[in-house]
C-alpha positions as CSV (number, residue, x, y, z in Angstrom):
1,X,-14.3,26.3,1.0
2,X,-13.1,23.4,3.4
3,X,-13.4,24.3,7.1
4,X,-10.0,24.2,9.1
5,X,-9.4,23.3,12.8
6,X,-7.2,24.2,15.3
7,X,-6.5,20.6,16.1
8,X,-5.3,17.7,13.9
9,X,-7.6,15.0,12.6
10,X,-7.8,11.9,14.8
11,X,-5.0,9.6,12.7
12,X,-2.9,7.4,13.6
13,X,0.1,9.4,12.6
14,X,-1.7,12.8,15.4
15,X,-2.7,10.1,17.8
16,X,0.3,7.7,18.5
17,X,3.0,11.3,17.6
18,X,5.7,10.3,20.4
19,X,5.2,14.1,22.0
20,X,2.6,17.0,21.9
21,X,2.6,18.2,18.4
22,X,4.2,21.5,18.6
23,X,1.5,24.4,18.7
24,X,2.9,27.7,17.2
25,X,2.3,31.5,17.7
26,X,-0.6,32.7,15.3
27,X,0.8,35.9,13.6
28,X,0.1,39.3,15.0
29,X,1.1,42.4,13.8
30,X,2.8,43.5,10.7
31,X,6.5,41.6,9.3
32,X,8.5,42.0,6.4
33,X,10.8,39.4,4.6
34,X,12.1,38.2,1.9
35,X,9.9,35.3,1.0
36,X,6.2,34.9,2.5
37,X,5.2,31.0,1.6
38,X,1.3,30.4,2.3
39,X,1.1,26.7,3.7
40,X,2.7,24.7,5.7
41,X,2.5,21.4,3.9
42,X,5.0,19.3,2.2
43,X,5.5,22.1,-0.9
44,X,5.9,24.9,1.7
45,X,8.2,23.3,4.0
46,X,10.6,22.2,1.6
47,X,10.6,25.8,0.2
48,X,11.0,27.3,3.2
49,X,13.9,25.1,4.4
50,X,15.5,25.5,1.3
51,X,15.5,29.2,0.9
52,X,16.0,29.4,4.9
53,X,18.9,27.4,4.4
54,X,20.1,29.8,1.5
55,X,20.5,33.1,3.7
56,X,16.5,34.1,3.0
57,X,14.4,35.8,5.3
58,X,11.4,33.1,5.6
59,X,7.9,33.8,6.8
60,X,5.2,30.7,6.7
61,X,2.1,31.1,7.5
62,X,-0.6,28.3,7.8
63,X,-4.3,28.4,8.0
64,X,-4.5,25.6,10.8
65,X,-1.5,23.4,12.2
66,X,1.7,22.6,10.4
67,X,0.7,19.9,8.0
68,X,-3.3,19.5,9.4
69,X,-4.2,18.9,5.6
70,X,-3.1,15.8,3.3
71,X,0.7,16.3,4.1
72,X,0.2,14.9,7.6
73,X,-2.4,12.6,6.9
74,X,-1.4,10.5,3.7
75,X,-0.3,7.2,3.0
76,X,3.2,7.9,3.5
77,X,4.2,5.9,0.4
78,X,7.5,7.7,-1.0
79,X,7.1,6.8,-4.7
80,X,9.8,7.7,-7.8
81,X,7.1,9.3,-10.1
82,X,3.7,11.5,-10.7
83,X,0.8,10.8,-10.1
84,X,0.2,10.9,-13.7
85,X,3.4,8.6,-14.7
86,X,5.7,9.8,-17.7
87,X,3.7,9.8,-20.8
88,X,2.2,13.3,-20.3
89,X,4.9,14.6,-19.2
90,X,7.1,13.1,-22.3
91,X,4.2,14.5,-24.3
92,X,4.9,17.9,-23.2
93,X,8.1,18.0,-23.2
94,X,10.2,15.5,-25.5
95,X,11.7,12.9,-23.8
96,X,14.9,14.4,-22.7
97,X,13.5,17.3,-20.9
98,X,10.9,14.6,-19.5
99,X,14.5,12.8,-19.0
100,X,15.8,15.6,-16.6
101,X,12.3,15.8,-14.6
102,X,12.7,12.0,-14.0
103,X,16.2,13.0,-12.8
104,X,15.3,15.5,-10.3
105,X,12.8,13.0,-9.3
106,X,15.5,10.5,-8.2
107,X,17.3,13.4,-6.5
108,X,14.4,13.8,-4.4
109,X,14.2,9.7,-3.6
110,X,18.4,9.9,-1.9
111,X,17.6,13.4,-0.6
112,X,14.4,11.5,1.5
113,X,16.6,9.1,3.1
114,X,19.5,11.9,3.8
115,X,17.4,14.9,4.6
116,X,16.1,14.1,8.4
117,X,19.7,12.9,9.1
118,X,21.4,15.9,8.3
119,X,18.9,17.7,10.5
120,X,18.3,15.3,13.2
121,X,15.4,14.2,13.4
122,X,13.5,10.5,12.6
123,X,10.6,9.7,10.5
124,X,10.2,6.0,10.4
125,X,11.8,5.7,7.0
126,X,11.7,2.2,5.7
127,X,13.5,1.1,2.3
128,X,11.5,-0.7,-0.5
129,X,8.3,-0.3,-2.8
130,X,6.0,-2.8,-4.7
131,X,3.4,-1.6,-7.6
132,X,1.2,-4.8,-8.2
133,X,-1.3,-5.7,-11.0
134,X,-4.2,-6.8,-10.0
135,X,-5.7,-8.1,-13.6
136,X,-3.1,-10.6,-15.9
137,X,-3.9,-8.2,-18.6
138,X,-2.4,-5.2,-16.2
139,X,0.7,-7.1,-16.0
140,X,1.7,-5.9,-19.6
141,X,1.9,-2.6,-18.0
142,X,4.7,-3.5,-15.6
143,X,6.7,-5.2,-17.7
144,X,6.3,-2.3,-20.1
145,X,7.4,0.3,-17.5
146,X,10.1,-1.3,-16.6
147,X,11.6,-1.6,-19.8
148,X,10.7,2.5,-20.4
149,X,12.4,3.2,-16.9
150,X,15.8,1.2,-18.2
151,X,15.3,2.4,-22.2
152,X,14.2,5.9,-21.7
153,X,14.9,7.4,-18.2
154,X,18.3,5.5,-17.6
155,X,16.4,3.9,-14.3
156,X,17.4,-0.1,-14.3
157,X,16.8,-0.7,-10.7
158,X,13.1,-2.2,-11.3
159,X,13.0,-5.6,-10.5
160,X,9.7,-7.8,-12.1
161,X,8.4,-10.5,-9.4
162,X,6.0,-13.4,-10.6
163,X,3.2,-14.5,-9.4
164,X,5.6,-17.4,-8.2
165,X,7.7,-15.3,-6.3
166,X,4.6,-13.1,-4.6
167,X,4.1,-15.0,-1.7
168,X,8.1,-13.8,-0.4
169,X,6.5,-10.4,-0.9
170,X,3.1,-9.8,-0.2
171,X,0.6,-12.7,1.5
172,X,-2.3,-12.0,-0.4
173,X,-3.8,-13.8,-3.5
174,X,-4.8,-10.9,-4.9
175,X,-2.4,-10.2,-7.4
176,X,-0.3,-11.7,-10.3
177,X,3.3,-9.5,-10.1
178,X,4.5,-6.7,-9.2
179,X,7.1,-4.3,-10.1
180,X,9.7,-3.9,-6.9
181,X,12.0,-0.1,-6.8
182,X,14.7,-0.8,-4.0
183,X,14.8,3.4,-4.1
184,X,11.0,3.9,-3.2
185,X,10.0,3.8,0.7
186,X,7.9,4.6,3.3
187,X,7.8,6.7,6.2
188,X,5.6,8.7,8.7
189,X,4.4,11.9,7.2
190,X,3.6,14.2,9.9
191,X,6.8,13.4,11.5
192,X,8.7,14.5,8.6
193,X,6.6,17.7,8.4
194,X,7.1,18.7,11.9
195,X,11.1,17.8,11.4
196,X,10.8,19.8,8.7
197,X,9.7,22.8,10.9
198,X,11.9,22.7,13.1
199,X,14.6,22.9,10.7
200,X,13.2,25.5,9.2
201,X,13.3,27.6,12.7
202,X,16.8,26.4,13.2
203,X,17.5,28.4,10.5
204,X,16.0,31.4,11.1
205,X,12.6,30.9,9.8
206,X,8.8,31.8,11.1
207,X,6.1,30.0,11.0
208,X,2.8,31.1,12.1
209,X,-0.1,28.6,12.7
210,X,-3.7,29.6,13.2
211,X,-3.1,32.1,10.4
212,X,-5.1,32.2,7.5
213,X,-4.7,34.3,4.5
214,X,-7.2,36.3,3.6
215,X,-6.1,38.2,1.1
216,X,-2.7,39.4,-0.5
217,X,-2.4,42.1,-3.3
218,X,0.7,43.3,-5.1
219,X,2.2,46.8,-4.0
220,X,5.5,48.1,-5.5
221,X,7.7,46.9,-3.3
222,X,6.0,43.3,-3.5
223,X,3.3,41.5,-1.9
224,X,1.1,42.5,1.4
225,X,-0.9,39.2,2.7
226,X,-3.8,40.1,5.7
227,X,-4.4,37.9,8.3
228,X,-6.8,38.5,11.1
229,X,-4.3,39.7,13.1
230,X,-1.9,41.2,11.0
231,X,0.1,41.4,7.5
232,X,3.3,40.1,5.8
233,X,5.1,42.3,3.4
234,X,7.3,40.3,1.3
235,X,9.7,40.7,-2.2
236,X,8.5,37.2,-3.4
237,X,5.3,35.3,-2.4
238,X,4.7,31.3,-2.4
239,X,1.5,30.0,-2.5
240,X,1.6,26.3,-1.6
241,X,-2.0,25.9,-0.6
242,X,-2.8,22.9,-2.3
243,X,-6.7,21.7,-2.2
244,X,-7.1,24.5,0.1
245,X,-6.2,27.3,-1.6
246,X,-9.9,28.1,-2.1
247,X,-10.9,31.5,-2.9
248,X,-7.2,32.7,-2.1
249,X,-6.6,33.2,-5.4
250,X,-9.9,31.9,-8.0
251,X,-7.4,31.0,-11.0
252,X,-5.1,28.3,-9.5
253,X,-8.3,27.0,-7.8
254,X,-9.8,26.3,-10.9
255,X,-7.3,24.1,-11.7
256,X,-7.5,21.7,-8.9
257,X,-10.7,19.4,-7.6
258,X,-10.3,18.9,-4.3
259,X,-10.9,14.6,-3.9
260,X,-11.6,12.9,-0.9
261,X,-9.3,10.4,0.4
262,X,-9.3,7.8,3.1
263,X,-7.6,5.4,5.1
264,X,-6.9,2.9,8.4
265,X,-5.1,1.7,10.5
266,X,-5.4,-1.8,12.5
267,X,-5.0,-2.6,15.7
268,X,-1.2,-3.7,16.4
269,X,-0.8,-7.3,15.0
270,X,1.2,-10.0,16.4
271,X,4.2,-9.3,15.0
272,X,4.6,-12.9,13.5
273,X,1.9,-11.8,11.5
274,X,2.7,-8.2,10.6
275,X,5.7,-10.0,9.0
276,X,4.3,-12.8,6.8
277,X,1.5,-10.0,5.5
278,X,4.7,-8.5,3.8
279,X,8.1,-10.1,5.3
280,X,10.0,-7.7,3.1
281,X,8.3,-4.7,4.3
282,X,7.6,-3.0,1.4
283,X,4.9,-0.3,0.5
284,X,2.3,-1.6,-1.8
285,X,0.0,0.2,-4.5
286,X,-1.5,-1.3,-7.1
287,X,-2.0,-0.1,-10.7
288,X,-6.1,0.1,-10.8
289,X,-7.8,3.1,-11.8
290,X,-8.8,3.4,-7.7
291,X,-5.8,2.0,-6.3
292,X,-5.5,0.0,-3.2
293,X,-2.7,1.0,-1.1
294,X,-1.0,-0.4,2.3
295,X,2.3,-0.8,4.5
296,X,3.2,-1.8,8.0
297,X,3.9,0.6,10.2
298,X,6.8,0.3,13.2
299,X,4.2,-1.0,15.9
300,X,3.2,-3.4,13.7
301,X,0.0,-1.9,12.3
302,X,-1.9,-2.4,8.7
303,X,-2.1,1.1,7.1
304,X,-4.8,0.4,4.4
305,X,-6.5,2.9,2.1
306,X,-8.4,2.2,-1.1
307,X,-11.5,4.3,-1.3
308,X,-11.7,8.4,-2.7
309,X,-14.6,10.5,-3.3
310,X,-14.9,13.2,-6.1
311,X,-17.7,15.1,-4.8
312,X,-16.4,17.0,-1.8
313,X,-17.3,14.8,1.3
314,X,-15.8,11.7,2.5
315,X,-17.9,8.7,3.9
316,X,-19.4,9.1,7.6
317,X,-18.1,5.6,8.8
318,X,-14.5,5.6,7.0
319,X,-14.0,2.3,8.9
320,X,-16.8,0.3,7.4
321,X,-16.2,2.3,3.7
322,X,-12.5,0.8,3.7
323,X,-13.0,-2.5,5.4
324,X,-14.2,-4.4,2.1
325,X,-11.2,-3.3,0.4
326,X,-8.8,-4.5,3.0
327,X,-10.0,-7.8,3.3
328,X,-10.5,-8.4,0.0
329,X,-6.4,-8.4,-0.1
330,X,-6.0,-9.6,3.1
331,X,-8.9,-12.6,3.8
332,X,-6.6,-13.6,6.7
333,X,-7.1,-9.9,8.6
334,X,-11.3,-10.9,8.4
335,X,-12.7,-9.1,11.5
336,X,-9.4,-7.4,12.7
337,X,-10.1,-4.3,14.9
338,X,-9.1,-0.8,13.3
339,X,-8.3,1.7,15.6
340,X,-8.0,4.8,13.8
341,X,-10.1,5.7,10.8
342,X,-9.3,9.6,8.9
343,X,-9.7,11.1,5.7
344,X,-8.8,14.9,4.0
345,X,-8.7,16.2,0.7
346,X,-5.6,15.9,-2.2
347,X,-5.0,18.7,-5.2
348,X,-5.8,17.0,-8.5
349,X,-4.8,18.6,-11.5
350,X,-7.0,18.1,-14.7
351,X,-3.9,15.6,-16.0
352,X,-2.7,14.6,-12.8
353,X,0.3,16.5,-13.3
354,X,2.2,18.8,-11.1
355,X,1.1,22.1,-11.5
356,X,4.4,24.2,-10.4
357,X,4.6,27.7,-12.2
358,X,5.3,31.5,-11.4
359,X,4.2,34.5,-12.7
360,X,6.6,37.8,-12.0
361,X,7.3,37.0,-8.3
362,X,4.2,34.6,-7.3
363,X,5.2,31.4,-7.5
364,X,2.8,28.3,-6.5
365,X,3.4,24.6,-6.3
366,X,0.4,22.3,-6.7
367,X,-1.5,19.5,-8.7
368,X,0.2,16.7,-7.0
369,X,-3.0,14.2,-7.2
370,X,-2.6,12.0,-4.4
371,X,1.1,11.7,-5.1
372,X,3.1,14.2,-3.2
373,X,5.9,12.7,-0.9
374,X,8.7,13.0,-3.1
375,X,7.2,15.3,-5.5
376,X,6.8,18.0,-3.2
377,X,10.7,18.0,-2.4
378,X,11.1,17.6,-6.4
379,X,9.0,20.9,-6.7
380,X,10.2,22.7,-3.8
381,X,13.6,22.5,-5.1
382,X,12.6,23.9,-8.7
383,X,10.9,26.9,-7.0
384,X,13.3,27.3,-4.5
385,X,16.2,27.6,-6.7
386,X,14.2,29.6,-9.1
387,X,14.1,32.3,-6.3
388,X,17.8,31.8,-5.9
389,X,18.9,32.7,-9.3
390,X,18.6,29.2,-11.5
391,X,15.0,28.6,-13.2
392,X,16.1,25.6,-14.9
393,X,14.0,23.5,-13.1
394,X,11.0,25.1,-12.8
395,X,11.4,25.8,-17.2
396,X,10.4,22.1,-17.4
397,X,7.3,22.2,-14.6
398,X,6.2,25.5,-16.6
399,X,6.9,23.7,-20.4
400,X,3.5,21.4,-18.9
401,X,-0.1,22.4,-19.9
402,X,-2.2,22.5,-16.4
403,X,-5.9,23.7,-17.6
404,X,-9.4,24.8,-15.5
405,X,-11.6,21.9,-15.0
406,X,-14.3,22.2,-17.9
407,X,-18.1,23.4,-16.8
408,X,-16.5,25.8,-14.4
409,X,-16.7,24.8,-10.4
410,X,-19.9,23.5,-10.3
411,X,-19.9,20.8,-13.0
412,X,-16.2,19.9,-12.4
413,X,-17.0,17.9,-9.3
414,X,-19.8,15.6,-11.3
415,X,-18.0,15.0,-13.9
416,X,-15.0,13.7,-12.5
417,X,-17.1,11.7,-10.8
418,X,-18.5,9.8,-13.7
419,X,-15.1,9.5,-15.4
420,X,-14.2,7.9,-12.2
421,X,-17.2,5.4,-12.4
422,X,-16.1,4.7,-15.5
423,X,-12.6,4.0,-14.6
424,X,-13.2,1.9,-11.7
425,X,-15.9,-0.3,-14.1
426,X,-12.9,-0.7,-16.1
427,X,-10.9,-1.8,-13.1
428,X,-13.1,-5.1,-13.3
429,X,-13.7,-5.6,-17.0
């Protein structure tokens, strides 16, 4: 079980946040409503605004802060996709139901750039992805997704730069093409989640910080969840825990390994320089095993990560782990000074696919693998509108297989670990 804090890690995103991160009432007493989500990440805020939004009484209720875990600490790289791409979930389903996932997918990619708009708030948002192969004998596997994205899923906004072309994109000899979606973006996560918040109260939600679930049980009428200080009665129950959903309920834990992820952020640069690193200003991920991963931010920052760790801790000296990595792509940033240095834990499924399912009235949203910007809004809308009446959506998520981890909780760990020493010896062979 991962310890929780009242107070947000020391990112970049909690440390430069233009105002004091709203601090919330921890719960007390005894509520009813209609909908109790557990979690106040990406996959519970979109619920919650959703079903808020709707007419439904809304109750969240959050361990720590409002996104303290990977939701307000990740790359904010909004990506079209999973974490595990399409195959599986072709293989699963069949091509045209994988078709309609896909399709709810770029739903969630225009509802991202229309979403804070419509409720007034900003989140940095920035237009424009790259996925880059390091190896010439990755390239193969742009060129083949693009024509799978055009021939299968009706997507023929990919655009294929050479290695010609790079140096308009990315300043960095590092890589021989890259695969450029004009719908992908970036943005600041934690402002996002705490917009999302205070939508959700606009609309006649609660959320609760500071409150952890201890337990929940089913009664007649529906669900009863304990805090320390109290209990929510509710009709339908979310659990959108994520990594943390520890010992909250031992089944959908089994089918998640918490990783460890990591990341920095420079000192500002001149902003000559922020600009030929990647004068178009796209995100950037690359397609190794153990990708590398970077954009600029508004003050004219290098956000880098690059490093995970499948055995529960992350390094003591995240600075010095991730340095390498950075200027390997970057020679030119040799020495810069990184100001903020963070890591936290992401959800990965056995597959790498989302794990988004219910059972009577307990619903859950999880498995998003390091992958969760727009997927969490792609989810939340499948749940959401399941709880509404329409369980189209959340048919397809529930037509994919999402196992335990094999050798129970102790051997899960290891051996994800060695399949990912294996991977990553593949990512230079």
């Amino acid at each position: 079980m991962f310890k929780q804090s009242a107070q947000h890690v020391a990112s970049y995103y909690a440390q430069t946040y233009p105002t004091t991160i709203p601090l919330r009432p921890a719960l007390q007493g005894a509520l009813d409503t209609d909908v109790l989500i557990i979690g106040a990440g990406f996959s519970g805020l979109h619920t919650a605004l959703r079903l808020a939004l709707a007419g439904k009484r809304v109750v969240v209720l959050e361990a720590s802060r409002v996104a303290w875990a990977a939701s307000g600490r990740n790359g904010g790289q909004a990506l079209l996709g999973w974490s595990c791409d399409m195959p599986p979930l072709e293989k699963a389903l069949g091509v045209e139901r994988a078709r309609r996932l896909w399709d709810s997918m770029r739903w969630a990619a225009e509802e991202m750039r229309e979403l804070p708009e419509r409720h007034g708030f900003d989140v940095d948002y920035r237009v424009g992805s790259l996925w880059t192969a390091v190896m010439p004998r990755r390239v193969k596997i742009l060129e083949e997704a693009k024509h799978e994205a055009e021939r299968k899923w009706g997507y023929d906004c990919l655009r294929l730069i050479g290695r010609d072309e790079l140096p308009d994109w990315i300043d960095s000899p590092r890589y021989q093409a890259a695969l450029y979606d004009p719908n992908g973006a970036h943005l600041n996560p934690l402002k996002l989640a705490q917009g999302l918040a205070a939508a959700i109260e606009a609309a006649g939600g609660q959320i609760f910080e500071q409150s952890q679930v201890l337990d929940y049980h089913e009664s007649s009428s529906g669900f009863v969840a304990r805090t320390g200080l109290g209990e929510v009665r509710s009709q339908v129950l979310v659990l959108a825990c994520n990594a943390y959903i520890d010992r909250l309920d031992r089944d959908l834990s089994r089918r998640l390994l918490p990783v460890g992820s990591y990341q920095v952020a420079t000192a500002p640069l001149d902003p000559a320089m922020a600009q030929s690193l990647l004068p178009r200003n796209s995100c950037v991920i690359d397609n190794q095993f153990v990708p590398d991963y970077f954009r600029l931010t508004p003050d004219h920052r290098l956000l880098f990560g690059g490093g995970c760790t499948y055995l529960g801790g992350i390094p003591k000296d995240v600075a010095s782990a991730t340095r390498p990595y950075l200027e390997r792509v970057f020679p030119q940033l040799t020495g810069v000074s990184l100001d903020y240095a963070w890591g936290g834990h992401l959800d990965c499924s056995i597959q790498r696919t989302p794990d988004i399912g219910r059972l009577g009235q307990r619903y859950w949203l999880q498995g998003f693998s390091g992958h969760g910007v727009l997927p969490t809004l792609a989810a939340a809308r499948a749940v959401s509108d399941a709880i509404l009446g329409d369980e189209d959506l959340l048919g397809l998520y529930q037509g994919i297989d999402n196992g335990r981890f094999p050798g129970g909780e102790l051997m899960a760990a290891p051996l994800e670990a060695a399949a990912k020493a294996w991977y990553r010896l593949r990512d230079y062979v």
